[in-house]
VOGU-3710 file (C-alpha; in Angstrom, 3 decimals, decimal comma):
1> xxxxxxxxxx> 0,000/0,000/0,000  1,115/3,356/-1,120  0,958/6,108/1,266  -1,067/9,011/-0,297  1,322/12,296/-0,326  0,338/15,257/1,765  -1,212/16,969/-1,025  -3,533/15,019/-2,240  -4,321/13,997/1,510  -4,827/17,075/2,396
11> xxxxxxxxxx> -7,800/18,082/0,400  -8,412/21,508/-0,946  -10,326/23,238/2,057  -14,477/24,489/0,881  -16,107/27,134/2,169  -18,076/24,843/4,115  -14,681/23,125/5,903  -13,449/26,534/6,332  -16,831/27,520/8,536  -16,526/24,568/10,905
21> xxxxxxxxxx> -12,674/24,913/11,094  -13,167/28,305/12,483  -15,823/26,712/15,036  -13,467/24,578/16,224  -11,132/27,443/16,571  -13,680/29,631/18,263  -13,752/26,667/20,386  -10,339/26,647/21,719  -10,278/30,535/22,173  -13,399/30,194/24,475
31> xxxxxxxxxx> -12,391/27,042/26,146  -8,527/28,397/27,384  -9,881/31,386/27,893  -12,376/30,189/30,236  -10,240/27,606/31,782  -7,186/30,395/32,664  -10,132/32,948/33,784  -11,829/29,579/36,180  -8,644/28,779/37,625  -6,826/32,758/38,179
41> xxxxxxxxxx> -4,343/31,757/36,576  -2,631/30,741/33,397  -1,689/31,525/29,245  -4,639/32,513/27,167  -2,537/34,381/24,732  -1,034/31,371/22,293  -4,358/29,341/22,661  -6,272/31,885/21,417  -3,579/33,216/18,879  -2,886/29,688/17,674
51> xxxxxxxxxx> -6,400/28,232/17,265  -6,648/28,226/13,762  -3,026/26,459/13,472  -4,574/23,847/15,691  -7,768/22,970/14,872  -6,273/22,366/11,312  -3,574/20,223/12,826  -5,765/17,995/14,741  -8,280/17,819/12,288  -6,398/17,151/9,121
61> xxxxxxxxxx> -2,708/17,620/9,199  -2,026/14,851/11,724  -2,544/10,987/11,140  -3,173/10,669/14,878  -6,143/8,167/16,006  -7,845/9,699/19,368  -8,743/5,921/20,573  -5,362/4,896/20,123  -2,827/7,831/21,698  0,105/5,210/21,879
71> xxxxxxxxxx> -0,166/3,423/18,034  3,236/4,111/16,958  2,652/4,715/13,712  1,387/8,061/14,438  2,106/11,207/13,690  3,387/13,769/16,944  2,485/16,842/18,173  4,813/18,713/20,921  3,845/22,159/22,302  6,937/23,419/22,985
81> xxxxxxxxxx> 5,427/26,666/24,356  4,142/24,238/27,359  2,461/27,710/29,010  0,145/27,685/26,307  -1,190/24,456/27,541  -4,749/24,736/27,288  -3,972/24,962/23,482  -3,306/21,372/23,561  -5,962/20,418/25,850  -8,747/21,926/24,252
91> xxxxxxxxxx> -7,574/19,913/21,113  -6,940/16,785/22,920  -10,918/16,982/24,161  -12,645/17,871/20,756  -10,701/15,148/18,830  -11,116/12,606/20,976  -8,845/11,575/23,327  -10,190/10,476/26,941  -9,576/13,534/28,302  -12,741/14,496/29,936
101> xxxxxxxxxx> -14,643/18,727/29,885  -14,511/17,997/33,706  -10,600/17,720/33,361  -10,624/21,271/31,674  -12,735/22,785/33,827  -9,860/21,275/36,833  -7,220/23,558/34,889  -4,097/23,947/37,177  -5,754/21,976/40,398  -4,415/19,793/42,625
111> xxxxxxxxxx> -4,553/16,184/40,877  -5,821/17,442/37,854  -5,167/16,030/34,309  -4,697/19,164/33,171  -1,924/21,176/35,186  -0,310/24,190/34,501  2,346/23,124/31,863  2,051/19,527/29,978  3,021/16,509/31,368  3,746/13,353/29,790
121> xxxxxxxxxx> 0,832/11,417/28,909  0,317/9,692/32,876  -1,913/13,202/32,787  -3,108/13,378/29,819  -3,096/10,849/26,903  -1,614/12,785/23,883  0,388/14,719/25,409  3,665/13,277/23,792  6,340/14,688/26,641  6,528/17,331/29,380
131> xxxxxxxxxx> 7,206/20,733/28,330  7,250/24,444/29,929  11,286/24,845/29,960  11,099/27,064/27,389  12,711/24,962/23,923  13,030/21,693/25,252  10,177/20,509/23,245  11,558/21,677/19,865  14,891/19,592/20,942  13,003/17,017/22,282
141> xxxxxxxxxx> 10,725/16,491/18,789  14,307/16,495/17,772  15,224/13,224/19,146  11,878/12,127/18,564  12,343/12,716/14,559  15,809/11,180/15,627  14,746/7,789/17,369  12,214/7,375/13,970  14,780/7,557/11,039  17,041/5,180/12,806
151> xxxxxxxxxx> 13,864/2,921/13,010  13,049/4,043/9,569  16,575/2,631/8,453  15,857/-0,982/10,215  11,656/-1,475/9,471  11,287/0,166/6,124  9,760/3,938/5,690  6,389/2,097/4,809  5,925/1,958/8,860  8,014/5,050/9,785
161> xxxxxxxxxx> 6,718/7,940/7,477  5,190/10,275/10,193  6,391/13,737/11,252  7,296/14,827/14,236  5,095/18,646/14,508  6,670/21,514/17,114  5,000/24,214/18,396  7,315/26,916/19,223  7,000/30,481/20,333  9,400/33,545/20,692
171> xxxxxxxxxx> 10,506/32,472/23,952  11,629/28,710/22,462  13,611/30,916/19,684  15,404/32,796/22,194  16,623/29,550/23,498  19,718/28,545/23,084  18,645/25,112/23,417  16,413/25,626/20,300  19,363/26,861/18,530  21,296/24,076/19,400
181> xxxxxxxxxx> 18,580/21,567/17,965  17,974/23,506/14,980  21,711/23,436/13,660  22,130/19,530/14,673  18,518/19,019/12,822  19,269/20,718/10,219  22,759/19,128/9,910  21,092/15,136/9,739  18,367/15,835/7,436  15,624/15,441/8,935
191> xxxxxxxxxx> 12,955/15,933/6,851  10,620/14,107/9,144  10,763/17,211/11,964  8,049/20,644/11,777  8,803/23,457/14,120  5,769/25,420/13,735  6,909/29,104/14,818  4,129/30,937/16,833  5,515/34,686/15,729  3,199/37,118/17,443
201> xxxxxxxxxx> 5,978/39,774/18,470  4,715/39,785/21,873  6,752/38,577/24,980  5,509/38,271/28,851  7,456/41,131/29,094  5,807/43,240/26,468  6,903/43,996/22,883  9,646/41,229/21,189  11,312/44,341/19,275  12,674/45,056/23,205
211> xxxxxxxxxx> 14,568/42,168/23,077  15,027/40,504/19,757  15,575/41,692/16,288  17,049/38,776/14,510  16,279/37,435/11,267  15,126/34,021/12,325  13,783/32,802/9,042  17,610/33,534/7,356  18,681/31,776/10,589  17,512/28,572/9,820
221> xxxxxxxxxx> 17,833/28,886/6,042  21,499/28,391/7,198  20,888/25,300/9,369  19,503/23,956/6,429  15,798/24,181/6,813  12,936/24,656/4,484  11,482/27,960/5,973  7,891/28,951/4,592  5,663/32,021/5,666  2,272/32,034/6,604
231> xxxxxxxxxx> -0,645/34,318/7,726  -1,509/31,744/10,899  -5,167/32,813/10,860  -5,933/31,671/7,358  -7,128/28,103/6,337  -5,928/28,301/2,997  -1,861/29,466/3,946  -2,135/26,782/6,651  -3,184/23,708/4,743  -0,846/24,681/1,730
241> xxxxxxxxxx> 1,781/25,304/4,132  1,125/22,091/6,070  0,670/19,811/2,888  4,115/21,555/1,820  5,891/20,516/4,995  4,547/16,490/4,896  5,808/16,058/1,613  9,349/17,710/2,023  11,682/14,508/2,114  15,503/16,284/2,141
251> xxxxxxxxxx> 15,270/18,777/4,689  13,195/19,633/7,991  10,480/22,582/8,003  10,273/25,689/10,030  6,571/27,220/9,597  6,670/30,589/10,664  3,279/31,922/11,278  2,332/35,472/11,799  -0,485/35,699/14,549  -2,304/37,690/17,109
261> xxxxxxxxxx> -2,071/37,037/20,530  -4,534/36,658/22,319  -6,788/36,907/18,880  -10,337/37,708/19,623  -10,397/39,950/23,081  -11,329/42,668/21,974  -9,136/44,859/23,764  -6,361/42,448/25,023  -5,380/40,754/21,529  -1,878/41,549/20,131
271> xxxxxxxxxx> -0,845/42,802/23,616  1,322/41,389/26,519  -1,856/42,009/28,680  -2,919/38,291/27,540  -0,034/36,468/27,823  0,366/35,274/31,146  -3,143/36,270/33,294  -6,676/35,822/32,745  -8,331/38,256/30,910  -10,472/39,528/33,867
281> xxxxxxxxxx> -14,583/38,791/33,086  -15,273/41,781/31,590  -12,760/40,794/28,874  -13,625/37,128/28,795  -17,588/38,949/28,297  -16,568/41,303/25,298  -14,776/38,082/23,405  -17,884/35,753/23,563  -19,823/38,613/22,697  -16,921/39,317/19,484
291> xxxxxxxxxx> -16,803/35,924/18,713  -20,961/35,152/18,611  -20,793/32,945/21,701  -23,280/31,855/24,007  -22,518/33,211/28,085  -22,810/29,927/29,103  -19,622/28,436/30,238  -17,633/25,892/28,496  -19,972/25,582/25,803  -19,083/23,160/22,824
301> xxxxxxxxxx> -21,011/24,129/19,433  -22,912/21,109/18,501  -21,647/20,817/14,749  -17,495/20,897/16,501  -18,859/17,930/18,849  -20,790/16,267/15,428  -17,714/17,378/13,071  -14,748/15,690/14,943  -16,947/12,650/15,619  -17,591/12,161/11,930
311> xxxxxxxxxx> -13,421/12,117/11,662  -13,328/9,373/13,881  -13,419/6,846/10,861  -10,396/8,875/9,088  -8,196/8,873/12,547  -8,839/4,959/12,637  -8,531/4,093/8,971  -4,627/5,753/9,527  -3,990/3,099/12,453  -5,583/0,563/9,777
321> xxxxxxxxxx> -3,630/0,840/6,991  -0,214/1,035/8,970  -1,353/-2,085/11,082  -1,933/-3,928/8,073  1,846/-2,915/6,500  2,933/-3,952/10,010  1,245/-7,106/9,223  2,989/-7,440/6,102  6,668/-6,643/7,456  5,646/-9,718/10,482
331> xxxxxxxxxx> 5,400/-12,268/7,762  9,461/-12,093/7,378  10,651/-14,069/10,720  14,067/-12,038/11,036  12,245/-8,569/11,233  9,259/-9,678/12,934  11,272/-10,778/16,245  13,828/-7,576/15,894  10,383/-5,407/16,129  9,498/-7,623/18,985
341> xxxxxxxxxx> 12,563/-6,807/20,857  12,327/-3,352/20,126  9,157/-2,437/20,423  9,136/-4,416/23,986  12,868/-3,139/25,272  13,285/-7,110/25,412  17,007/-8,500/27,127  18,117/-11,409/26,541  17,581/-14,150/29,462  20,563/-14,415/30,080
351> xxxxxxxxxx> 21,465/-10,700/29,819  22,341/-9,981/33,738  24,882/-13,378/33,351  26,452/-12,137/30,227  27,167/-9,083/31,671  28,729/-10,592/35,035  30,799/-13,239/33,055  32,407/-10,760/30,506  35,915/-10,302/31,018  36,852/-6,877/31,568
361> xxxxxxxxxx> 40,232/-5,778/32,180  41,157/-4,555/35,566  42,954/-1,605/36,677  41,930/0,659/34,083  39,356/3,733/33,843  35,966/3,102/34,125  35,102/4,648/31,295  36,859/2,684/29,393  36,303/-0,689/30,772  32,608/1,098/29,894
371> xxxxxxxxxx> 33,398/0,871/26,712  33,902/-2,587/26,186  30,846/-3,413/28,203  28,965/-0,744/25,903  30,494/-3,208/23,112  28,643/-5,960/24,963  25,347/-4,480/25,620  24,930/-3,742/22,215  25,310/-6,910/21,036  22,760/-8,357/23,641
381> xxxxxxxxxx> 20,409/-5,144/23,216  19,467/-4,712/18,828  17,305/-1,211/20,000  20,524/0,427/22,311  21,898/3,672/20,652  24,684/5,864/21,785  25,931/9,760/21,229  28,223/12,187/22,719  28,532/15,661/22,724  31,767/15,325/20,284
391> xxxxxxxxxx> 33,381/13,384/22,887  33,189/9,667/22,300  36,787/9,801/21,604  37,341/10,651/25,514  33,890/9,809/27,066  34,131/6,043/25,368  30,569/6,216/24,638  30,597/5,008/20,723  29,952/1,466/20,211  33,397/0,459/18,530
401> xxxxxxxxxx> 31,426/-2,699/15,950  29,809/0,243/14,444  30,182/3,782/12,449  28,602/7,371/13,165  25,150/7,685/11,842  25,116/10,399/9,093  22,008/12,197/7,297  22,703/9,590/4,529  23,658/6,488/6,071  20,913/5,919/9,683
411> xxxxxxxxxx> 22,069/2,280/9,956  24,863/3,092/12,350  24,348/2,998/16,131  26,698/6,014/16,902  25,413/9,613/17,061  27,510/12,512/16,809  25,672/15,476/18,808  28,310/17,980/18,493  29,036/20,223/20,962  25,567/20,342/22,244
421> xxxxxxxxxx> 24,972/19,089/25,350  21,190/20,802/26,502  19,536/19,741/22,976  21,558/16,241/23,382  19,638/15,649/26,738  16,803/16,668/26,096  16,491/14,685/22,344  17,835/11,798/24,118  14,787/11,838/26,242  12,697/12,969/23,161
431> xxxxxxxxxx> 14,191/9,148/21,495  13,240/7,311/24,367  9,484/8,860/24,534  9,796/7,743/20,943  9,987/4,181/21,711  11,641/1,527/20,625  15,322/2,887/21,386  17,398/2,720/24,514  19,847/5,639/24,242  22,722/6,593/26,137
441> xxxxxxxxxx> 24,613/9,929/25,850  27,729/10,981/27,454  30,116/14,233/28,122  32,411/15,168/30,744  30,845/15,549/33,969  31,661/19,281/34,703  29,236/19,658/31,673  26,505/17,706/33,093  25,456/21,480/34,207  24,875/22,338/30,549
451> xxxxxxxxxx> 22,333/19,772/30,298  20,740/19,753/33,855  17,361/21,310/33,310  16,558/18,389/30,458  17,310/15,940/33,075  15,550/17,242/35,214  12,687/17,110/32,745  13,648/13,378/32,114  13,423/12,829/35,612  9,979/14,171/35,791
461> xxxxxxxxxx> 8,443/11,624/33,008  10,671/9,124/35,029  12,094/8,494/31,267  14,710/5,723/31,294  17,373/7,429/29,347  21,328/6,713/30,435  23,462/9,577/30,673  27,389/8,851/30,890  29,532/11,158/32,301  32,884/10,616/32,669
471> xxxxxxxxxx> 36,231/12,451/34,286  34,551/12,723/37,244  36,553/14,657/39,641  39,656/16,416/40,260  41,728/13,350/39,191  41,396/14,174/35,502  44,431/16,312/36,388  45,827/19,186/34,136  42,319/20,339/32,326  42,026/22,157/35,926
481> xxxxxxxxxx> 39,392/23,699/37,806  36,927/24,247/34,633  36,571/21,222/33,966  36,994/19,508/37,592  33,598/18,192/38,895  33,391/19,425/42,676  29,335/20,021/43,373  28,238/17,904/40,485  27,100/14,604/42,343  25,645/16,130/45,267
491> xxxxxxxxxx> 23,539/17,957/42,702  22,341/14,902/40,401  22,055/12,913/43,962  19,510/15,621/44,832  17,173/15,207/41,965  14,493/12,919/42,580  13,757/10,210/40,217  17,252/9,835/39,102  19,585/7,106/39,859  23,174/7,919/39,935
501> xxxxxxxxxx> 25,594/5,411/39,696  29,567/5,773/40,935  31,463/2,286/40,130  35,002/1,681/41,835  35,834/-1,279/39,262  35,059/-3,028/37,060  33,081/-5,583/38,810  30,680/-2,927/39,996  30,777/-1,407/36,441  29,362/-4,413/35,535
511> xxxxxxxxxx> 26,201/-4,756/38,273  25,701/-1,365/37,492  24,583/-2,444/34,047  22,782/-5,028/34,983  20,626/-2,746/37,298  20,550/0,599/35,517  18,040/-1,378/32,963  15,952/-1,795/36,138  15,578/1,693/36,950  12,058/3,725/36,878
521> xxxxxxxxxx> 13,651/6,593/35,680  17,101/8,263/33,679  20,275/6,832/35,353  23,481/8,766/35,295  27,044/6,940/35,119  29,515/8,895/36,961  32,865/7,285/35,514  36,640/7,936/35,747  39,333/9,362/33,688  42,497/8,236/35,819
531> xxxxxxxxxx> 42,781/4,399/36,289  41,466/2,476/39,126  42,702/-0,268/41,028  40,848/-3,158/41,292  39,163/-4,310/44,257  39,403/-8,047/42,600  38,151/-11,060/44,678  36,149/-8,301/47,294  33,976/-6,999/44,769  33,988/-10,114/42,647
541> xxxxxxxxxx> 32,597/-11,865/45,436  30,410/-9,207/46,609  29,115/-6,314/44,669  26,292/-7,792/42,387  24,380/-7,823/45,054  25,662/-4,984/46,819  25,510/-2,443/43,790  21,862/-3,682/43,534  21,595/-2,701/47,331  23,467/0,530/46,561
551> xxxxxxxxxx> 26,095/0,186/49,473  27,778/-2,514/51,330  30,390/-4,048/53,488  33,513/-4,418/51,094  36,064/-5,288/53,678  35,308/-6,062/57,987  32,085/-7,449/58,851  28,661/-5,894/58,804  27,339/-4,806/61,939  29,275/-5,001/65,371
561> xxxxxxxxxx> 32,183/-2,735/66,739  34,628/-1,374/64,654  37,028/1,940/65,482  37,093/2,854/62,160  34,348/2,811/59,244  34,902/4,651/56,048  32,188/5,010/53,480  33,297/5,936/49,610  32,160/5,954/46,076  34,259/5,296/42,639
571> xxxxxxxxxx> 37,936/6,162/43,165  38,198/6,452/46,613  36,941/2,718/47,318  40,564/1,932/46,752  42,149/4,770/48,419  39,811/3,588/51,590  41,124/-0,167/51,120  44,469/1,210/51,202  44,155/3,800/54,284  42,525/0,847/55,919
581> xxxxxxxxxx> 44,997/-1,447/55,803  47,586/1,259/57,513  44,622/1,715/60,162  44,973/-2,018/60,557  49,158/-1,656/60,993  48,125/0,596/63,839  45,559/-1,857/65,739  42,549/-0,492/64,640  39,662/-2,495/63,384  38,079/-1,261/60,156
591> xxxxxxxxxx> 34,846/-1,793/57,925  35,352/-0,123/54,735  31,551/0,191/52,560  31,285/0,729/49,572  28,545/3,111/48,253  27,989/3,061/44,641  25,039/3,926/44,259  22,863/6,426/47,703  19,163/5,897/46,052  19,293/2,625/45,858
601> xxxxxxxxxx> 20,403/2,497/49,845  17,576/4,482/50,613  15,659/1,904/48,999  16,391/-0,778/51,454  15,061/-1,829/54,830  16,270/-0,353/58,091  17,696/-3,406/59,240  19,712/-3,754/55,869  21,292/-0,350/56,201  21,566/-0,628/60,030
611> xxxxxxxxxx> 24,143/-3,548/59,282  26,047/-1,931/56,648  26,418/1,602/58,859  25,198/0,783/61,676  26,687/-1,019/65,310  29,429/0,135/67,805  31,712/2,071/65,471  34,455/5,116/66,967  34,429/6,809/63,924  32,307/7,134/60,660
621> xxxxxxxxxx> 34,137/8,733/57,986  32,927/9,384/54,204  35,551/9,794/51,593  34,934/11,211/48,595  36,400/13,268/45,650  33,605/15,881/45,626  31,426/18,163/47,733  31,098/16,558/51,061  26,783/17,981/51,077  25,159/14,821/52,138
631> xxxxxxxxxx> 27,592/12,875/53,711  26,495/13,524/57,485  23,359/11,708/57,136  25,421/8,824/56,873  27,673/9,059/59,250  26,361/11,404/61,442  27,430/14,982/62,359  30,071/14,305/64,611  31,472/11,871/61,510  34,365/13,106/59,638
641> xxxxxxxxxx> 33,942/13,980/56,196  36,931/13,854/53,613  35,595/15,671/50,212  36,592/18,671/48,077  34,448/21,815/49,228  36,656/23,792/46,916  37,239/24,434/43,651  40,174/21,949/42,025  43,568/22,810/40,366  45,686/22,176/37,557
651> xxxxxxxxxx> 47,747/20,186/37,811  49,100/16,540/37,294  46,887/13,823/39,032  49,672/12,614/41,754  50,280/16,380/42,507  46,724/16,882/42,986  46,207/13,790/45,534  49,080/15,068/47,914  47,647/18,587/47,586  44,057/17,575/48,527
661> xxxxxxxxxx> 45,062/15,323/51,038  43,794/12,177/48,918  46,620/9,809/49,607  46,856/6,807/52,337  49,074/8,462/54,352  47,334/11,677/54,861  43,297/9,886/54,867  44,561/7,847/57,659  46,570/11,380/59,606  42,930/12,979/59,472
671> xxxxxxxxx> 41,274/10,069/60,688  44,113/9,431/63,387  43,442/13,320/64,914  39,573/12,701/64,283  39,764/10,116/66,667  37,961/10,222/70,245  40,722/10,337/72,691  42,414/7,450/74,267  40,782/5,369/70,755
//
């Protein structure tokens, strides 16, 4: 079966289509309006400038089916302008999706399916990711376009032909971020991505002429885009402009579309007054009465309830005809169980053993024993993709059995992200919403700050999306203090619904891969420059388990009286072995524990992490190659805590330790004069 192109699917509009488009329309002005003016508070302004853009999109321009929100087929729409929310809701009601009036009248309340910026479809189904940091969508459709050309490349373009639509408005432009995915989409091709540009001229602030004054559609001429013009209040520029952008197959599309704000108030439209506030009820009064519209509230015309209903067959007969090429591609027995494994994120059985069993060489970096278990994973897992932000030579991301993917070659496994860490995150997460991919992306750690707000996002949709980041302290030496993590892991380790992994070997390297696949949630991989010594038959023996409990007793026994009990992550495992066993020349008993990985040790029972920290110990001491915030709740603020509260130095990595006070010697003089008296 042939798929129909965009212009001769997209109909020539009658007068008659036109009339009930601009129902619909109505509809969504009225709707957000009333919804921001019901709950105090809220973004009329792109709703109500943007309503003709949308109720073509959801009415024609998408092959979306409302019964189905998850059929992958589909085509997506991301509102990267996540204030204007109520845009998308009012569509998601009138076309279909079980998203109830009641839920729009709940705008912005407690529990609602409806809150103040989009959230991934556990609110509301349709809604394709979480957006409201200004941009992030527009990078996040990025990954999204992404995650379906490299699918594309392995299932056949007969089952991965949709677009990927964002909605984008001045704010998103001023983004770097946006920038960032722009160049990088423009750069692979991909012809499969839509930024719809919402330019109204208006900011919260007031006019855009305050603050911008670029030439945007030159802008991304240069990335490479096909840039078209529209007036985004008429039917006709819309659907040409659409039909246009779904046929384009070399190069994505930036609509830009000249609207009101705020259209149809009267005396608030094309102002900053309706941007960010209700328009008072006076205001709200004057638009029904401007737009023809009844005083009752919420009120849904008849012929927009009886119109999108009678579309219902269309939105289904998309799903059909894809389901039945899907059928078609099932009947070969090699592709039919790779799109099993894919589509289901399916392991092998014997994954966790395969990982455990592999021999990786000791004494090295983790990063890049991380490599060669990257190597492995790959080979167990057909649907795992890697990038790096034009550091795979140093981060060890790339997957070595493979090449970089390029805008004419999307069978590789390797992306190159450039130097663009934000968009990198966040399109990582935008490949994993996708389905179908596991991705992992990797920088330095110092530059994990470049790309914290899209983890955070991540984090929020509790999307499973592994982030590498190695040279992870001051031990990468001679790059100095720019580039020396110091408050890095306290800060990930704050973030809820991340899990943050810091091997000391390679035999936790290796649980944490089995477990990281177990996560609810984006896992980070926090992963050394220098080499590390191995902690050989101790962790061999003992960290599968124990990296799955996120800390345990590497050396003493759990529980019971000790004088000495250091706790460390990574690197300093081995420098805490080693100050030990001077502790022990001295007399002094010693647990050393091992702490790879803090959520997962807040997971446990009481009595679990009572035995690991816990019993008649002299003194608890943390050591750790970064910002000691967070250490005292486990050992306790009369513990002693050995960290870097400072900003690192350049220098070599030996000079550094000695400086620091990160060898044997002087961990085991601080811990001496920590000592109670007379211990």
């Amino acid at each position: 079966m042939t798929t129909p192109s965009a212009s001769t699917r997209l109909a020539p509009l009658t007068s008659q289509d036109k009339q009930i488009l601009q129902k619909v329309a109505d509809t969504v002005r009225v709707l957000s309006a009333e919804a921001v003016e019901k709950a105090a508070s809220g973004h009329p302004g792109l709703p109500m400038g943007c309503a003709e853009l949308g109720a073509y999109l959801y009415a024609y321009a998408l092959r979306h089916n409302p019964r189905n929100p998850g059929w992958m087929g589909r085509d997506r729409f991301v509102l990267s302008a996540g204030h204007g929310s109520m845009f998308l809701y009012s569509l998601l009601h009138l076309s279909g999706y079980a998203l109830s009036l009641d839920e729009l009248k709940n705008f912005r309340q407690l529990g609602s399916r409806t809150p103040g910026h989009p959230e991934h479809e556990a609110h509301a189904p349709g809604v394709e990711t979480t957006t409201g940091p200004l941009g992030q969508g527009v990078a996040a459709a990025t990954g999204m376009a992404i995650a379906q050309k490299w699918l594309r490349a392995r299932f056949g373009a007969e089952l991965f032909s949709a677009k990927i639509v964002a909605l984008a408005g001045d704010g998103c432009m001023m983004e770097g971020i946006t920038s960032e995915a722009g160049s990088l989409a423009g750069h692979l091709g991909l012809e499969n991505l839509i930024i719809i540009y919402d330019s109204n001229d208006i900011c919260l602030d007031g006019p855009l002429a305050e603050a911008m004054s670029e030439d945007t559609a030159r802008r991304y001429e240069a990335y490479g885009f096909n840039v078209l013009r529209i007036n985004g209040h008429d039917f006709d520029e819309i659907k040409k402009a659409f039909a246009t952008a779904w046929d384009e197959n070399t190069r994505p599309t930036l609509i830009i579309a000249k609207t009101i704000i705020g259209k149809g108030a009267p005396n608030k439209q094309g102002t900053s007054a309706s941007h960010g506030a209700k328009l008072g009820a006076e205001e709200l009064a004057a638009t029904k009465k401007a737009l023809g519209w009844p005083d009752e509230a919420f009120h849904i015309p008849t012929e927009v309830r009886e119109f999108f209903k009678s579309r219902q067959a269309q939105f289904a007969a998309y799903e059909k005809a894809w389901n039945e090429k899907l059928a078609a591609l099932m009947q070969d027995p090699e592709k039919a169980k790779l799109w099993e494994t894919c589509a289901n994120g399916e392991l092998p059985a014997d994954y966790a053993d395969a990982i455990w069993n592999l021999d990786v060489a000791p004494n090295k970096a983790t990063r890049a024993q991380g490599q060669q278990l990257i190597a492995k994973v790959a080979e167990l897992a057909p649907f795992f993709v890697t990038g790096s932000a034009d550091l795979s030579c140093s981060d060890l991301t790339n997957i070595k059995s493979s090449q970089f993917v390029t805008r004419a070659d999307w069978t590789q496994r390797n992306i190159k992200f450039g130097v663009r860490e934000f968009a990198m995150a966040a399109a990582n997460y935008g490949m994993w919403l996708h389905g179908m991919v596991q991705p992992l992306c990797g920088t330095f750690f110092t530059f994990s700050d470049y790309m914290r707000n899209a983890i955070r996002v991540a984090a929020l949709m509790k999307a499973r999306v592994f982030f590498q980041f190695t040279h992870d302290s001051i031990f990468l030496g001679e790059d100095g203090p720019t580039h020396q993590p110091i408050e890095q892991l306290a800060a990930l380790r704050a973030m809820p619904n991340l899990t943050v992994f810091r091997p000391c070997d390679e035999n936790e390297l290796k649980a944490m891969w089995i477990e990281a696949w177990k996560c609810d949630g984006p896992v980070a991989f926090i992963l050394s420059r220098q080499g590390i010594e191995s902690q050989g038959e101790a962790t061999r023996s003992r960290a599968r388990e124990g990296v799955a409990r996120g800390g345990y007793v590497l050396k003493g026994e759990p529980g019971g009286r000790c004088d000495v009990l250091i706790a460390a992550t990574g690197s300093e495992v081995g420098l805490a072995m080693r100050a030990a066993a001077l502790l022990e020349q001295q007399g002094r008993s010693v647990r050393v524990v091992s702490m790879p990985c803090w959520e997962r040790f807040e997971a446990q029972d009481a009595a679990y992490r009572e035995a690991v920290l816990g019993g008649e110990v002299g003194l608890r001491v943390s050591l750790e190659a970064a910002a000691t915030l967070g250490w005292h709740k486990y050992i306790g603020a009369d513990g002693l805590a050995i960290g870097i509260d400072q900003f690192g130095m350049s220098a070599p990595e030996k000079a550094l330790a000695e400086h620091f006070g990160f060898t044997p010697e002087k961990v085991v003089e601080r811990i001496t004069a920590a000592l109670p008296v007379g211990a």
